[in-house]
C-alpha positions as CSV (number, residue, x, y, z in Angstrom):
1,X,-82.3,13.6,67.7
2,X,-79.9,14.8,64.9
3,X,-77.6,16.2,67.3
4,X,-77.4,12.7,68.8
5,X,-77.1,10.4,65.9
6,X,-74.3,12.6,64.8
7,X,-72.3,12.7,68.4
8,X,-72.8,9.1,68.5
9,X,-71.0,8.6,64.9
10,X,-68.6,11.1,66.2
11,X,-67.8,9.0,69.3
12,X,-67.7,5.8,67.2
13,X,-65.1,7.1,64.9
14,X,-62.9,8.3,67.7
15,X,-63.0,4.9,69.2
16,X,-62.2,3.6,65.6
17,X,-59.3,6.1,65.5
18,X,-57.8,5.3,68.9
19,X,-57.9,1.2,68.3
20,X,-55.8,2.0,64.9
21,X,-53.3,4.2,67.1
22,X,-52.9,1.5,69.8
23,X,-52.5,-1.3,66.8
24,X,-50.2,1.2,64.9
25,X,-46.2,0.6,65.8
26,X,-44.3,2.7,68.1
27,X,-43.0,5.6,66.5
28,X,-39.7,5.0,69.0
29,X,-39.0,1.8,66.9
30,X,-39.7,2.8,63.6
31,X,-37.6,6.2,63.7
32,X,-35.3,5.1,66.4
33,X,-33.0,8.5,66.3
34,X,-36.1,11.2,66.7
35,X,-35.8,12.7,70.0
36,X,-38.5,15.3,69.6
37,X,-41.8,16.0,66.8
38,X,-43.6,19.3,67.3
39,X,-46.5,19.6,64.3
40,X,-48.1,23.3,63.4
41,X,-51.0,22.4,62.4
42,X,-53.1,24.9,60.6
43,X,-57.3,24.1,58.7
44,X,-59.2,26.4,56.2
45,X,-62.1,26.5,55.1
46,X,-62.5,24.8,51.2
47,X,-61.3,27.6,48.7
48,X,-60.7,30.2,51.3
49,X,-57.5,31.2,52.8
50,X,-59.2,32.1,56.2
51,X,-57.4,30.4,58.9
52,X,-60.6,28.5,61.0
53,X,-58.5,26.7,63.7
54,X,-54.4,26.2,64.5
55,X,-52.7,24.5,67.0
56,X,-49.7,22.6,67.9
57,X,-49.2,18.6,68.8
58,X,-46.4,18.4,70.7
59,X,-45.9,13.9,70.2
60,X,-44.7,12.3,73.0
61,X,-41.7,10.0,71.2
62,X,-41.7,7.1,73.6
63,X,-45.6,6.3,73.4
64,X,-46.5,7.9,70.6
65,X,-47.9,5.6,67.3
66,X,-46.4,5.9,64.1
67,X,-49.7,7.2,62.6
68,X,-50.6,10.7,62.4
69,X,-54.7,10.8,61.6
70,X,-56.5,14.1,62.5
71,X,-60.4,14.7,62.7
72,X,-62.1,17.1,60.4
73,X,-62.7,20.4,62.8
74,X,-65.7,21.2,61.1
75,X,-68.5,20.4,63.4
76,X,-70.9,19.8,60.5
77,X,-68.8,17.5,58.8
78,X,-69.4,13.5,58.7
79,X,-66.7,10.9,58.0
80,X,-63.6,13.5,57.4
81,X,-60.2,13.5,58.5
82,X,-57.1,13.8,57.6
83,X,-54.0,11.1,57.0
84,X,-50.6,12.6,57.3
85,X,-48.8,9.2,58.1
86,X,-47.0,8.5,55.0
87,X,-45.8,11.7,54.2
88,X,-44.8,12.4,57.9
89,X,-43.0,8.9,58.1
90,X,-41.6,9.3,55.0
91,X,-39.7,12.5,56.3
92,X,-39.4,11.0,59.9
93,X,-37.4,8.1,58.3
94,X,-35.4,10.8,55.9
95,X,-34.3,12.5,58.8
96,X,-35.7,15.7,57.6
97,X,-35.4,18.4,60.8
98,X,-38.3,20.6,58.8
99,X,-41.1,19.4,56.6
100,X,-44.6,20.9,55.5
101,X,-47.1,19.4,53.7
102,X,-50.9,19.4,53.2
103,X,-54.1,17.4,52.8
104,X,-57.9,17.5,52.2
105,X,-61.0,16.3,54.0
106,X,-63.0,13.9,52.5
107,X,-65.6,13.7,54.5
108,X,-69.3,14.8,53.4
109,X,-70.6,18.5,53.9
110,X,-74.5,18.8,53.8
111,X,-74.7,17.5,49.9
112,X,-71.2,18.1,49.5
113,X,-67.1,17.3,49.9
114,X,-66.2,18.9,52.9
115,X,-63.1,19.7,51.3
116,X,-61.5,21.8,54.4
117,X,-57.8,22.1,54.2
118,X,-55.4,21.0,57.0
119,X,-51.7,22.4,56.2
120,X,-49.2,21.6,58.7
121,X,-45.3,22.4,59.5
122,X,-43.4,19.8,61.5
123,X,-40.0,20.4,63.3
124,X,-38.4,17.5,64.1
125,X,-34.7,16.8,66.3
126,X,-32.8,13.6,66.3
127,X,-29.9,12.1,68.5
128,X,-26.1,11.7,67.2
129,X,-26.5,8.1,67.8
130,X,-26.4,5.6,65.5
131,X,-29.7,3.5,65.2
C-alpha cells in the first residue's frame, strides 16, 4: 500500500513537472545563438562524496524548454528535486561555452532533509550569427 501511495505521488509530480516544461518558453527563443547544450550531471549522497548516479542530458535546442528541473534519484525521497534554471539561463544568456554549478534536494528523507547533492558541468556551443 505504501509502495503505491508513494508511486502515485511520484507520477503526480512528473505530470506536474512536464505541464511546467510545456508552459515554460522555448529555449530556441530565449538563447537564440545556442546550437548545442550537453549537461554532466553528477548526485551524492548528503555529506558524502560517493558518487550514487551520473549521467548526461544531451537537450535537444529546437524543442527543448527553457527550464532545467531534475527529480531527486533517491527512491526514498518525497517532494525533492532540483532547479538549475536560473543559474543555467543565466550562463545560457552570458554565452558561457563551460559552466558548473551545484544544488541541494529539498525534499523529505524518512524524518529528515534529503539533502542529496546534484553537481553538474554544462558545455554549451553557439552560432557566429547575430541574434
Amino acid at each position: 500500500m505504501q509502495n503505491r501511495r508513494r508511486q502515485t505521488e511520484a507520477t503526480l509530480l512528473a505530470v506536474e513537472r512536464r505541464q511546467r516544461e510545456d508552459d515554460a518558453p522555448r529555449l530556441k527563443h530565449e538563447v537564440r545563438q545556442l546550437v548545442e547544450l550537453n549537461l554532466v550531471i553528477d548526485q551524492y549522497q548528503s555529506g558524502s562524496v560517493v558518487l550514487v548516479a551520473r549521467h548526461t542530458r544531451r537537450i535537444v535546442i529546437d524543442r527543448a524548454p527553457a527550464m532545467f528541473e531534475m527529480p531527486c534519484t533517491d527512491d526514498h525521497c518525497r517532494g525533492g528535486g532540483f532547479d538549475l534554471t536560473l543559474d543555467v539561463m543565466r550562463a545560457l544568456r552570458s554565452h558561457q561555452t563551460e559552466f558548473e554549478g551545484q544544488d541541494t534536494c529539498t525534499g523529505e528523507l524518512g524524518a529528515g532533509q534529503c539533502g542529496r547533492i546534484l553537481h553538474y558541468v554544462a558545455h554549451a556551443k553557439y552560432s557566429n550569427e547575430s541574434p
